[in-house]
MDAnalysis code that builds the backbone (N, CA, C; Angstrom):
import MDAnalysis as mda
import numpy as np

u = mda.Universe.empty(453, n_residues=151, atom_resindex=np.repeat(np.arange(151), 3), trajectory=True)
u.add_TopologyAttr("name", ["N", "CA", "C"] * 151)
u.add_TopologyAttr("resid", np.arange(1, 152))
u.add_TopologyAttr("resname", ["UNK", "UNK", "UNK", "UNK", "UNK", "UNK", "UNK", "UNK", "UNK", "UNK", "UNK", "UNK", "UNK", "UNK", "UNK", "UNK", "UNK", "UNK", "UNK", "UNK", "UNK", "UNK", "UNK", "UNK", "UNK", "UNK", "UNK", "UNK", "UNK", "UNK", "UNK", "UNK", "UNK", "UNK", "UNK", "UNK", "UNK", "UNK", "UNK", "UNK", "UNK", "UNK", "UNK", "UNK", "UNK", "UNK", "UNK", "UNK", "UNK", "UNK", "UNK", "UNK", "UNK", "UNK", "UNK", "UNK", "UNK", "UNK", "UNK", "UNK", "UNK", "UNK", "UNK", "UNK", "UNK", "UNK", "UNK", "UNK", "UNK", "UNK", "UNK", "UNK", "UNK", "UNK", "UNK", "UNK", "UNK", "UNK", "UNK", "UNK", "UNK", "UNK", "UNK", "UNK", "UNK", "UNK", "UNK", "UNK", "UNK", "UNK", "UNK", "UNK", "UNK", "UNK", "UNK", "UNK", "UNK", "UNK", "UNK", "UNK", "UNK", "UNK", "UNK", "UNK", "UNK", "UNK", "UNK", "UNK", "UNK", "UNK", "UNK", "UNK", "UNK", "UNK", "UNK", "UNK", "UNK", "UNK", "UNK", "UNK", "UNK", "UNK", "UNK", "UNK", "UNK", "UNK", "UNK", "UNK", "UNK", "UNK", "UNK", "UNK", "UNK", "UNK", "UNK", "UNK", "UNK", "UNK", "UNK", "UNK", "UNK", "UNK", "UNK", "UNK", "UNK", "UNK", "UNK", "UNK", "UNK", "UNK", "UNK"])
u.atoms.positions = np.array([
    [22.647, 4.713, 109.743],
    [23.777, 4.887, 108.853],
    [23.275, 4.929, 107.405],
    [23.734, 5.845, 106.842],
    [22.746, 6.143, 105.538],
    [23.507, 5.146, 104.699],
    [22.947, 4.447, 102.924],
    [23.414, 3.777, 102.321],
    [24.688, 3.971, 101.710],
    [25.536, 3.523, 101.555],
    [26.651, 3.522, 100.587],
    [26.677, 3.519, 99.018],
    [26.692, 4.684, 98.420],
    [26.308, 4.593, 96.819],
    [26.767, 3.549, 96.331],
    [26.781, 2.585, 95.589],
    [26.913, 1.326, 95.539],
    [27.178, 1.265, 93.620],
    [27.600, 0.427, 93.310],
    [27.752, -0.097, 91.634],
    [26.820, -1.143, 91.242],
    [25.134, -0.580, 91.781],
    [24.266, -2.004, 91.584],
    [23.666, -1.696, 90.292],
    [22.585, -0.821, 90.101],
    [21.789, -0.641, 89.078],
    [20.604, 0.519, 88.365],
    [20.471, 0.860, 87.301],
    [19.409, 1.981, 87.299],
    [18.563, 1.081, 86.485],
    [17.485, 1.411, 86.951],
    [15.993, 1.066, 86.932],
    [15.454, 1.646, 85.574],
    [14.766, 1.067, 84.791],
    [13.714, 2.131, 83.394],
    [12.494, 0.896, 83.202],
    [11.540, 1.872, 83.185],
    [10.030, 1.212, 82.872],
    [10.368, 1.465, 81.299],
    [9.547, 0.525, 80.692],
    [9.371, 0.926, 79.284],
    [8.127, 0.222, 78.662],
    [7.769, 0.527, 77.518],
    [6.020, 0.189, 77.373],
    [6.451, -1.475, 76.927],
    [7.235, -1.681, 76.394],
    [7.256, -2.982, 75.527],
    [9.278, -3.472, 75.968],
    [8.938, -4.774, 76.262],
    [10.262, -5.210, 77.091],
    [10.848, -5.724, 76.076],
    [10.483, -6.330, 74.888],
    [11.019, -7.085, 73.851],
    [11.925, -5.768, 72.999],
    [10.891, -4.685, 72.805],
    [11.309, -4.163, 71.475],
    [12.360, -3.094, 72.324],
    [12.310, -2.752, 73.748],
    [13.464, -1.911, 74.085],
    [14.877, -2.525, 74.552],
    [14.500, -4.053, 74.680],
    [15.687, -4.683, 74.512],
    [16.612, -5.378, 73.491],
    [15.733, -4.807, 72.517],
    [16.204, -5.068, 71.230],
    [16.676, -3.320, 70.161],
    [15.899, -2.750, 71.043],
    [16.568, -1.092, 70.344],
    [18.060, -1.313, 71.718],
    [17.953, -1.125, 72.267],
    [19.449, -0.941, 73.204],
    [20.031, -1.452, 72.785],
    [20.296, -3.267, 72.326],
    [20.988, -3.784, 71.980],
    [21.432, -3.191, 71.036],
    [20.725, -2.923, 69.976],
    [21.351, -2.117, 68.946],
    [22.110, -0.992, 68.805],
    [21.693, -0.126, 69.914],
    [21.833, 1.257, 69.935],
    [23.449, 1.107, 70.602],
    [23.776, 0.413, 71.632],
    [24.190, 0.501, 72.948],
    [25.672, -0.737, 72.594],
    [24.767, -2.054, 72.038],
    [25.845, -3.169, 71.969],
    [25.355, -3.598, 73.145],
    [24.224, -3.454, 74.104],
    [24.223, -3.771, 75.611],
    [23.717, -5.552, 75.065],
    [23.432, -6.296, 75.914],
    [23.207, -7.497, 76.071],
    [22.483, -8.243, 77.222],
    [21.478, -8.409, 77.202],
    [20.310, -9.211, 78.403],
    [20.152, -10.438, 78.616],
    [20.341, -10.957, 79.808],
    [19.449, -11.505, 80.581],
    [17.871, -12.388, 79.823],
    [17.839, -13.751, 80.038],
    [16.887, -13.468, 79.800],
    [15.203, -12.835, 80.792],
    [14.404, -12.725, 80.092],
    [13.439, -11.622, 81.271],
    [12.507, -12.707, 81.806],
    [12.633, -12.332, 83.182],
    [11.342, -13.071, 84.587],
    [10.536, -11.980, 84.828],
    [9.692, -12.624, 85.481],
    [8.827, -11.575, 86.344],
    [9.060, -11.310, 87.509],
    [9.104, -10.244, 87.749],
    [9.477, -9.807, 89.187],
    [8.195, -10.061, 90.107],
    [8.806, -9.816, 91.544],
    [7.563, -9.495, 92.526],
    [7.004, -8.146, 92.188],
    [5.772, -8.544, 93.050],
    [4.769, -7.965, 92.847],
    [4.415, -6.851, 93.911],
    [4.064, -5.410, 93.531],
    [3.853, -4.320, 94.511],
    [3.599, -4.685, 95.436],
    [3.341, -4.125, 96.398],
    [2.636, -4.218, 97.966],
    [2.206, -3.191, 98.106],
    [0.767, -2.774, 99.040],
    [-0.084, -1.862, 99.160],
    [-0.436, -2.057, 100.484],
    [-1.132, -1.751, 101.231],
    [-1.977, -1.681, 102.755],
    [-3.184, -2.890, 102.605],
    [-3.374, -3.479, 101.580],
    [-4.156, -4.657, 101.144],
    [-3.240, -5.676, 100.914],
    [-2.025, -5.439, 100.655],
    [-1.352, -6.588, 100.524],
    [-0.353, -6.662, 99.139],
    [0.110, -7.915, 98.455],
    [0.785, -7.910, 97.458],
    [-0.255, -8.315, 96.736],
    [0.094, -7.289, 95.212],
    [-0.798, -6.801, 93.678],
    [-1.207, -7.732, 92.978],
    [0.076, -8.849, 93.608],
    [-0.370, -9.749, 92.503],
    [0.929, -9.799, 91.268],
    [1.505, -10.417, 90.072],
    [2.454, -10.047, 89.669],
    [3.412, -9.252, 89.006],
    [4.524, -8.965, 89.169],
    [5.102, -7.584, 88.837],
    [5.185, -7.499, 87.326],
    [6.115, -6.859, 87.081],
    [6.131, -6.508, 85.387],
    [7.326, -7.985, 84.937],
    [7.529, -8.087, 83.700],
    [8.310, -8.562, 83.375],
    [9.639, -7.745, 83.687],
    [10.619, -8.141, 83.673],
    [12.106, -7.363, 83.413],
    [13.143, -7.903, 83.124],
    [14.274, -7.308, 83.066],
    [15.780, -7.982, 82.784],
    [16.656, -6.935, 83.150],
    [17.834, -8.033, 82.921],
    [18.739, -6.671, 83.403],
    [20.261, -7.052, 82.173],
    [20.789, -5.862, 81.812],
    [21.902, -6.281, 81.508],
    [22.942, -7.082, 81.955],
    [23.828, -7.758, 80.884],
    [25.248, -8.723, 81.170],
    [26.392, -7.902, 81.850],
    [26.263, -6.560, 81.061],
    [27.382, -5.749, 81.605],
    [26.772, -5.088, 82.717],
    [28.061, -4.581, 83.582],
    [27.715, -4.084, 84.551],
    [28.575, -4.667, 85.694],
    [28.654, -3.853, 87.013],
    [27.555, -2.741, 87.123],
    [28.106, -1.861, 86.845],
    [27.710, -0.770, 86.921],
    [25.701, -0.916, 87.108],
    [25.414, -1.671, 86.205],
    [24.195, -2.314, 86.454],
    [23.932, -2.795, 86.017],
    [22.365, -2.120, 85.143],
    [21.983, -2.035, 83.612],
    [20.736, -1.449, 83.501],
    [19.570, -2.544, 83.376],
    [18.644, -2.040, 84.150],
    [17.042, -2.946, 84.932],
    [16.190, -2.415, 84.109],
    [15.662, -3.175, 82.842],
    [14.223, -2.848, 82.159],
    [12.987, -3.768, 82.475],
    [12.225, -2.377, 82.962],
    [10.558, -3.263, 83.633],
    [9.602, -2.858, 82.778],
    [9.188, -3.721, 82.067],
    [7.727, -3.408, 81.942],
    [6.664, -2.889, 82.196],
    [5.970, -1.754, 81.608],
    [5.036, -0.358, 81.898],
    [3.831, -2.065, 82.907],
    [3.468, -1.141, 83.529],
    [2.250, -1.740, 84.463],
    [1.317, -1.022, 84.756],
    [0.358, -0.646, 84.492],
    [-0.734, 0.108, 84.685],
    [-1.428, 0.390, 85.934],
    [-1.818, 1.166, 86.949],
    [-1.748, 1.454, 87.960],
    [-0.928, 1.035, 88.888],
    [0.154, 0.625, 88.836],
    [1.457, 0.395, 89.914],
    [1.982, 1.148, 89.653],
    [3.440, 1.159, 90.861],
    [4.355, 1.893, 90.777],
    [5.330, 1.845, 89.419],
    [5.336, 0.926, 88.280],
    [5.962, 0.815, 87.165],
    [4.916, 1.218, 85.953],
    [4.022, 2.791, 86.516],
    [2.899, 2.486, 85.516],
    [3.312, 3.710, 84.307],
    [4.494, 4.859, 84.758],
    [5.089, 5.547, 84.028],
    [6.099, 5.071, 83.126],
    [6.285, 4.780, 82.038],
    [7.802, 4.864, 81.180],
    [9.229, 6.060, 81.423],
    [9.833, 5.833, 81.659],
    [10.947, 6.320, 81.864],
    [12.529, 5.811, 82.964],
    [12.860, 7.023, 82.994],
    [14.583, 6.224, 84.508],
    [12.941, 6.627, 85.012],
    [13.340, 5.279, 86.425],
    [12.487, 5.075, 87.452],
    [13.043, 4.955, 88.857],
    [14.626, 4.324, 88.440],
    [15.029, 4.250, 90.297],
    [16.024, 4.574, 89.821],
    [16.942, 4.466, 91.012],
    [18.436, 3.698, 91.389],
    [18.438, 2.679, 92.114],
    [18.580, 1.563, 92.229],
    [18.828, 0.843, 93.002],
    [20.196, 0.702, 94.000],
    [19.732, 0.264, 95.470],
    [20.508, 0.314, 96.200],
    [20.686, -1.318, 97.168],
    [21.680, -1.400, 97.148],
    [21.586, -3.134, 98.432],
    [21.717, -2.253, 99.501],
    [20.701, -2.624, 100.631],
    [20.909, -2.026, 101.721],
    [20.812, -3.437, 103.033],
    [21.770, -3.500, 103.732],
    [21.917, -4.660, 104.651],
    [20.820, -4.564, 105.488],
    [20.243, -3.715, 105.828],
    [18.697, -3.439, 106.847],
    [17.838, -2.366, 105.880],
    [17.347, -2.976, 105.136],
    [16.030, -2.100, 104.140],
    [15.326, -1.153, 104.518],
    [14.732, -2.390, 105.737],
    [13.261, -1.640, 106.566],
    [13.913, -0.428, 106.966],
    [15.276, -0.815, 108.235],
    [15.270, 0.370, 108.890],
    [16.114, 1.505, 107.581],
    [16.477, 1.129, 107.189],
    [17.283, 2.083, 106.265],
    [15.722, 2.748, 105.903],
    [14.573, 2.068, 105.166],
    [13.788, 3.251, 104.515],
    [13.028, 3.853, 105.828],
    [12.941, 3.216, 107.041],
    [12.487, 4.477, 108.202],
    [13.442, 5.258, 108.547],
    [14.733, 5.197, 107.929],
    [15.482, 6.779, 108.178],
    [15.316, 7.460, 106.999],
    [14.878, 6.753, 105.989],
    [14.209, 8.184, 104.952],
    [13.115, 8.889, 104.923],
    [12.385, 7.605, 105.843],
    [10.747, 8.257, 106.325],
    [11.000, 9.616, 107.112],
    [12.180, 8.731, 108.044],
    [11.735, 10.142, 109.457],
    [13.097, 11.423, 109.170],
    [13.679, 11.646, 107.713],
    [14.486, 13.007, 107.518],
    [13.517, 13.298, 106.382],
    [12.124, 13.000, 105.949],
    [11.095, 13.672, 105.155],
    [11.076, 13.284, 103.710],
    [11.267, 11.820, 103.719],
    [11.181, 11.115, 102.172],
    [10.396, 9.901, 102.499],
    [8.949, 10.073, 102.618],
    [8.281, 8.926, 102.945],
    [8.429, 7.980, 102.002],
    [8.195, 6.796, 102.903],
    [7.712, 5.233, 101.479],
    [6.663, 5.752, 100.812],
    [6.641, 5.449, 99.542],
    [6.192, 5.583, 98.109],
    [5.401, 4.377, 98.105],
    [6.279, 3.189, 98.070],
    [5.339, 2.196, 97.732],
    [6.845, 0.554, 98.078],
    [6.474, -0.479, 98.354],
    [6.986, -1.787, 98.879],
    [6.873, -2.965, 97.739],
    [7.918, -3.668, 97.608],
    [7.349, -4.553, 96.707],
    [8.531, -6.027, 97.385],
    [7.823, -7.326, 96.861],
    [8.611, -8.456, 97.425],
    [9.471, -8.684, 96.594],
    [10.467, -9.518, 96.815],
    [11.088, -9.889, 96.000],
    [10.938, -10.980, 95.036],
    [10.516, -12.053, 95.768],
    [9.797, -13.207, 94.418],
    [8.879, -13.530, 95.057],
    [8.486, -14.281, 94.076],
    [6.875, -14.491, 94.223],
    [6.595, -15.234, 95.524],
    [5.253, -15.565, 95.856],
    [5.791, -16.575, 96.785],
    [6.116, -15.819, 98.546],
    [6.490, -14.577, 98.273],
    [7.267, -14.059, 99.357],
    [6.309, -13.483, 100.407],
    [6.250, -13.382, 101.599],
    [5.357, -12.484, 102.611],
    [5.826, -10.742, 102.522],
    [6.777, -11.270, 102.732],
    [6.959, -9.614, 103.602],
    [7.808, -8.334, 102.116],
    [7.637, -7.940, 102.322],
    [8.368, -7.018, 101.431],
    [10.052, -7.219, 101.785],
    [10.467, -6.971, 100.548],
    [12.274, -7.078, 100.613],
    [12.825, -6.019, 99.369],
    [11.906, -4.774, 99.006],
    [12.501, -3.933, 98.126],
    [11.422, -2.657, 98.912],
    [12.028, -0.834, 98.850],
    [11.245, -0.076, 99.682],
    [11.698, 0.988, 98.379],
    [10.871, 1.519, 98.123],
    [10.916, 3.230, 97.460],
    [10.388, 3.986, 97.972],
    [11.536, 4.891, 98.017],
    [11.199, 6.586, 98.805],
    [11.655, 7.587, 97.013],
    [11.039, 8.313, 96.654],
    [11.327, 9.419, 95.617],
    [11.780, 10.895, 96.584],
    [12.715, 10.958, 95.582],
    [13.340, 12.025, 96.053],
    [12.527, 13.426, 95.367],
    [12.997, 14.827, 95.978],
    [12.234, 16.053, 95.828],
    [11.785, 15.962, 94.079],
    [13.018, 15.711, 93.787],
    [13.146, 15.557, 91.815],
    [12.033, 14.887, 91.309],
    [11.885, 13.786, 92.005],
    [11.202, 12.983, 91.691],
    [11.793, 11.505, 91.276],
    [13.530, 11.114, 91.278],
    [13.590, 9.551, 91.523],
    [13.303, 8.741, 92.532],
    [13.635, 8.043, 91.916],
    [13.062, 6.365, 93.110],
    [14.176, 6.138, 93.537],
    [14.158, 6.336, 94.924],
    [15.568, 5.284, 95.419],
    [14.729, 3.724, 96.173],
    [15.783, 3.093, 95.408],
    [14.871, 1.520, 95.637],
    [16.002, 0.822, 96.559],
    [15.596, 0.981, 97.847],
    [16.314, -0.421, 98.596],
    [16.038, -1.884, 98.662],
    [17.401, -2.641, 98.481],
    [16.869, -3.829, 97.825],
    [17.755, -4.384, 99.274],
    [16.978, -5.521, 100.351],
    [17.344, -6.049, 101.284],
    [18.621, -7.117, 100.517],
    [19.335, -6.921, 101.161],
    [20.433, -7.822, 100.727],
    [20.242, -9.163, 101.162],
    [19.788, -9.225, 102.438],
    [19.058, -11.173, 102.774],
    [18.318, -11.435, 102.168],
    [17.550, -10.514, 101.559],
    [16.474, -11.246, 101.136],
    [16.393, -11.243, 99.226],
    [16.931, -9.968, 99.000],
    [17.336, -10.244, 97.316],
    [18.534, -10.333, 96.953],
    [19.414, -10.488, 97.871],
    [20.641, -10.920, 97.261],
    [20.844, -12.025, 96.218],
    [20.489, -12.966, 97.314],
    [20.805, -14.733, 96.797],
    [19.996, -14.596, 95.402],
    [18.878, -14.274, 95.355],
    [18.186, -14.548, 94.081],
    [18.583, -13.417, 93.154],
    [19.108, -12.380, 93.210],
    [19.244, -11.159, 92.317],
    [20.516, -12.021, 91.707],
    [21.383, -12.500, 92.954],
    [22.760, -12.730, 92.366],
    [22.919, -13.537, 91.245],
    [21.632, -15.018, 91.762],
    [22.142, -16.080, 91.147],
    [21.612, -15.762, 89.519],
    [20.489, -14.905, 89.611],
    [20.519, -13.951, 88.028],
    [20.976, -13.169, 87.641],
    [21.595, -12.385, 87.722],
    [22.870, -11.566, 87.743],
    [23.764, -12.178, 86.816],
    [24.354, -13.273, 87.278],
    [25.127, -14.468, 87.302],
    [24.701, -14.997, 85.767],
    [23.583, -15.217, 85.157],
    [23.115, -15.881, 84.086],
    [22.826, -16.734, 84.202],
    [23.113, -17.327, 85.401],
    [22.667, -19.273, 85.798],
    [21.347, -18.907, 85.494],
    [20.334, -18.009, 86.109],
    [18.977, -18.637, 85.993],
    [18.577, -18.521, 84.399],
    [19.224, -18.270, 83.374],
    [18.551, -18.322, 81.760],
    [18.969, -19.986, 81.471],
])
């Protein structure tokens, strides 16, 4: 069952997390979160090690997700980078993008700490990221920041 377009979030790498959350604010009136570090890629060796910094806006949703440029990872371009999606079964949701011809890109966990992967990117022909985000497994913690409790 393919995902349900959802009101979660768009994704942007940017070189410097301070100074683009401080031009938006300005630009926009938007308002952040303060910024954690996310999990960390996953590769066929394992997890990278730690992710970029990020945040996400108050308003929303959507909600807008600024990550920090990372240098050979998947956050190593500046620009829109995903969409994010909650998907109730991740895995199998991204093996039905594998097997209609949108392979995994690349896996990442959700917090630190974590084994298994709980976020999947497949890029589309264009070239976005659709990012499934396991709802068991990043819900609880996306929410309870979301939320502002964790600042």
């Amino acid at each position: 069952m393919p995902v349900v377009v959802p009101d979660y979030h768009l994704g942007v790498v940017v070189s410097d997390l301070d100074r683009a959350m401080g031009e938006l604010a300005d630009l926009l009136g938007v308002h952040w979160l303060p910024p954690v570090r996310s999990g960390s890629q996953v590769t066929d060796d394992g997890p990278t090690g730690g992710g970029p910094m990020m945040t996400f806006s108050t308003q929303g949703p959507p909600y807008l997700e600024l990550l920090e440029q990372v240098s050979g990872s998947i956050w190593s371009t500046p620009g829109l980078h995903h969409v994010g999606y909650w998907a109730a079964e991740a895995r199998a949701e991204s093996a039905r993008m594998t097997d209609v011809g949108f392979p995994l890109e690349a896996s990442a966990v959700v917090l630190s700490g974590d084994s298994e992967p709980g976020v999947f990117y497949h890029r589309t022909t264009d070239g976005l990221l659709l990012e499934l985000v396991e709802m068991a497994r990043g819900g609880p913690a996306l929410a309870h920041y979301l939320s502002g409790a964790a600042g």
